[in-house]
C-alpha positions in Angstrom: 56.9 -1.2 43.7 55.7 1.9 41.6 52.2 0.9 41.2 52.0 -0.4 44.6 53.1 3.5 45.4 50.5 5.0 42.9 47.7 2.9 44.5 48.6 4.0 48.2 48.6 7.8 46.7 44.9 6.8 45.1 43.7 5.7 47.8 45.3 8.4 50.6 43.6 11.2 47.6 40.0 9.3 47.7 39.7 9.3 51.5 41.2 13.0 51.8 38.3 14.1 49.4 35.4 11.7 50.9 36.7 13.7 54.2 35.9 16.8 52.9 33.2 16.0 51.3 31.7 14.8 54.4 33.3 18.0 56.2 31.2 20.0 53.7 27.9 18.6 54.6 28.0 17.2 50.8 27.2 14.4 51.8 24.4 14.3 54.5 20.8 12.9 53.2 18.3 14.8 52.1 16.1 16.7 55.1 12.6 14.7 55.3 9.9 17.2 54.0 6.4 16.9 54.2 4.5 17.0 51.0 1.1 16.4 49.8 1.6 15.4 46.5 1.0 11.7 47.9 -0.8 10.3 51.0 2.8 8.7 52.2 2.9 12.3 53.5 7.0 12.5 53.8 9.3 12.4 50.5 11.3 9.6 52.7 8.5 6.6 52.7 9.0 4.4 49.9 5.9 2.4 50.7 3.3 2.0 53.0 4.4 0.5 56.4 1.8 0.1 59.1 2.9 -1.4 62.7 0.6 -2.7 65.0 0.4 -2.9 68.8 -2.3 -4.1 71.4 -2.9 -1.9 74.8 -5.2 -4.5 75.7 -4.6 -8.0 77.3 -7.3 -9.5 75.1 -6.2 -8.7 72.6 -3.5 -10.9 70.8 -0.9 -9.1 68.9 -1.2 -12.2 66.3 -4.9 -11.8 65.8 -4.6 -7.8 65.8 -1.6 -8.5 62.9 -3.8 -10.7 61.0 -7.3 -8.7 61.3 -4.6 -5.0 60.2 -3.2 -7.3 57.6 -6.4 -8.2 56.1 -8.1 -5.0 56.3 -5.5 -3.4 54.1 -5.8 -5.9 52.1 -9.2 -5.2 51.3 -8.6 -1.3 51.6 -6.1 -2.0 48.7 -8.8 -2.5 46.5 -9.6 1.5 47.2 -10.1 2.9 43.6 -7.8 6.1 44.7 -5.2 3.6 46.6 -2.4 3.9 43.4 -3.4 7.0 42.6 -2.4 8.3 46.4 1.0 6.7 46.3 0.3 4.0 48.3 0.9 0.9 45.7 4.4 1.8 44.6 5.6 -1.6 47.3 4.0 -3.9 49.0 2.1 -2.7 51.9 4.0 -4.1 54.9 2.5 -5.1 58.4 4.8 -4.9 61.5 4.0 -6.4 64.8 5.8 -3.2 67.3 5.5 0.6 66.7 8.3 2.9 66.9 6.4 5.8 68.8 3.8 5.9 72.3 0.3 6.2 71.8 -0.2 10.3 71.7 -3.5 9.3 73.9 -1.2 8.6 76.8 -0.3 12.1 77.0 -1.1 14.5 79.3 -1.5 16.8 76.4 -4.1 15.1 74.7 -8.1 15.7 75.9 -10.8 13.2 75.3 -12.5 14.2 72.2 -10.1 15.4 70.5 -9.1 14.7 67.2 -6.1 15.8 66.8 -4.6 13.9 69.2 -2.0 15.7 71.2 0.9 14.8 68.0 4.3 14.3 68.9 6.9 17.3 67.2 9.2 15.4 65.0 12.1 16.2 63.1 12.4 13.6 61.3 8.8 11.2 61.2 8.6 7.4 62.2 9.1 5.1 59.0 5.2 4.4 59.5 2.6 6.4 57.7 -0.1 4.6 60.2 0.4 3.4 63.7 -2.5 0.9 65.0 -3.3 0.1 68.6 -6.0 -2.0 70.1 -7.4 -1.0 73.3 -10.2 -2.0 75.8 -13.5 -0.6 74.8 -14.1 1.3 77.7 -11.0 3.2 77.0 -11.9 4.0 73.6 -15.5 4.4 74.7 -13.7 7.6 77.4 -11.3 8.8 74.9 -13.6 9.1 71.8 -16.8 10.1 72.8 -18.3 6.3 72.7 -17.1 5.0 69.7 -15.3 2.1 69.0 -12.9 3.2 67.1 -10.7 6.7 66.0 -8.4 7.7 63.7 -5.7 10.7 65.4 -3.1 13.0 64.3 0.2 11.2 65.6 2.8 13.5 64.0 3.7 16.7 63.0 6.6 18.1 60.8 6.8 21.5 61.4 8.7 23.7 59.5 8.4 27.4 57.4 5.8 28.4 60.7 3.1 25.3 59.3 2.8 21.8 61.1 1.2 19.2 58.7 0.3 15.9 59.9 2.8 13.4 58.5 1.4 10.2 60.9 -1.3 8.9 61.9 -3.0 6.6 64.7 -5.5 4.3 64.3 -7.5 3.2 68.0 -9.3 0.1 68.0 -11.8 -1.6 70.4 -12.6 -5.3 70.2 -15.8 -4.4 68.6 -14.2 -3.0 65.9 -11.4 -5.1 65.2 -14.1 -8.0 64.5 -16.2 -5.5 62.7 -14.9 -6.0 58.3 -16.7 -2.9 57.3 -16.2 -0.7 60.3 -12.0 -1.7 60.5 -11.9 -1.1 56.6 -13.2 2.5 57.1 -10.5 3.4 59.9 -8.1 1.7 58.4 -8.9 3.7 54.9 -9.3 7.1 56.9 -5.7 6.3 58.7 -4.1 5.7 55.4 -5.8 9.1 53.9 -8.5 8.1 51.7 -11.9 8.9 52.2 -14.0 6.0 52.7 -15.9 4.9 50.1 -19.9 4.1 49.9 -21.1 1.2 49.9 -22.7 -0.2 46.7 -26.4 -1.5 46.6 -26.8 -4.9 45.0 
């Protein structure tokens, strides 16, 4: 009967101090902030995630998963890709993004390559968010070329807004195109593209 008192007594203490604990804010995560100590861009991603979406018909959100998935495969392979941050998991592929295409905004002007980013407080889980689109919308949006690489974030705080997300638009063309698909998908990530090698 005693014990059975003591542990009711325990347990009514530990809730009444988790209470005000969580009444003290002592408990509330730590705010997301942006840093550029690794191309991950937040202090919250543990990895790279990239999602993938198609905003064009003919495009096959398997074959658009499959060509993203391969191209980081081979971007991987990036001689500054541990260095930046972005080998501490397995790079993960998701079919569905979490966040609109900034180029459907009526913010955003064709040309530019910033992109019209979305104000966040707290950025998507994704550090690059690929979309396929017909070519003559990329053509329109980006000056002719098949494929872009935008600003889809900002985390704004102490009067700066530093990108913390990126977009990645790609036409046909480039989706089939190895070499041209690496080099967005290495600018999205935040490398700089490397030179190809004479044999």
């Amino acid at each position: 009967m005693l014990a059975s008192r003591v542990t009711t007594v325990l347990l009514a203490t530990a809730i009444a101090a988790l209470l005000v604990a969580l009444a003290a804010g002592a408990l509330r995560p730590e705010p997301v902030r942006a840093t550029d100590t690794t191309a991950l861009l937040v202090t919250d991603r543990p990895g790279l995630l990239v999602c993938v979406a198609s905003l064009d018909p003919a495009v096959p959100r398997g074959e658009l998963h499959r060509r993203v998935r391969d191209g980081l495969t081979r971007v991987a392979g990036h001689p500054d890709f541990a260095a930046a941050g972005l080998a501490r998991r397995s790079v993960e592929v998701h079919e569905g993004c979490d966040s609109a295409p900034t180029v459907e905004r009526p913010e955003f002007r064709p040309g530019d390559r910033l992109g019209a980013p979305h104000a966040v407080d707290r950025p998507s889980r994704y550090r690059l968010l690929v979309f396929a689109a017909p070519a003559a919308r990329t053509a329109a949006l980006f000056g002719g070329r098949p494929a872009a690489v935008t600003a889809h974030e900002v985390l704004c705080a102490n009067g700066t807004c530093p990108v913390v997300t990126s977009a990645a638009y790609l036409a046909p063309a480039a989706l089939a195109d190895d070499a041209l698909l690496d080099r967005t998908l290495t600018e999205g990530v935040g490398l700089r593209p490397t030179e190809p090698r004479n044999p």
